[in-house]
Structure formats: structure tokens, C-alpha cells
N, C-alpha and C positions, 0 to 999 in steps of 0.2 A: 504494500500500500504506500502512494506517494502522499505524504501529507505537506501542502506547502506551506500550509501557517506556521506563524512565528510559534515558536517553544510554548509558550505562556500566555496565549492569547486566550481568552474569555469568548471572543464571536467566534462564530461557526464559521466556515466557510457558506458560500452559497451553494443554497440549494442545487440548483444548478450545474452546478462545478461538480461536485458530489456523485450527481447521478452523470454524469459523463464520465467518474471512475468505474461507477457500475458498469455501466454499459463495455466498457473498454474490457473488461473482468469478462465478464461473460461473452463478450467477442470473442478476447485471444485463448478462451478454451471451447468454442465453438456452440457455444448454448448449454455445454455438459458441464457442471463448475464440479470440480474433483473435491473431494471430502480435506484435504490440506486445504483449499483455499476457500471453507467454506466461514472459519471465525473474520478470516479480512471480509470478506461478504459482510456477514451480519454487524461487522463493526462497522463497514459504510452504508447501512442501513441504516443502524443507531445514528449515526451522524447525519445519513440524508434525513430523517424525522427531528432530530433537534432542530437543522438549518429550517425547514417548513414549518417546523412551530414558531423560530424567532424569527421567520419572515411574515408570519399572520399578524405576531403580535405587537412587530414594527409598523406593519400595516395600517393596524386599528389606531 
């Protein structure tokens, strides 16, 4: 997993950004995602759902 934020940053990335890790995840293993890469998965899920919560509640 590429994380580009700073060490200690508080904001999430953007949503956005995030799921374009996903998508890249599940490209370069062809739609099959292999049981080794399935915690980086669930941890750029975890991250794409914080980024969409703090992008609603910037929002509002």
C-alpha cells in the first residue's frame, strides 16, 4: 500500500485518491485479490469510509 500523506496527518486522504488505490489492487491481480493482499484491501476500505464520512461532514 502507497500511503502519500504526511506521517502524522489527522485528514484522510481523499476519497477519491483512495479508491483509485483500490481499483489499481484489484486490477494488477486481475479481479482475483489473493488472500496476502486481502488486510491492504480492507485497510483501504477502512480509509476509503473515513475519507466519505469526512467529506459528508465537511460538506454539511
Amino acid at each position: 500500500m502507497s500511503d502519500t500523506r504526511p506521517e502524522h496527518s489527522d485528514s484522510p486522504r481523499p476519497a477519491d485518491r483512495v479508491n483509485e488505490e483500490i481499483r489499481a489492487l484489484w486490477l494488477t491481480h486481475a479481479g482475483s485479490l489473493p488472500a496476502t493482499r486481502r488486510h491492504e484491501y480492507e485497510a483501504l476500505l477502512a480509509e476509503w469510509a473515513a475519507a466519505v464520512r469526512a467529506e459528508i461532514v465537511e460538506a454539511a
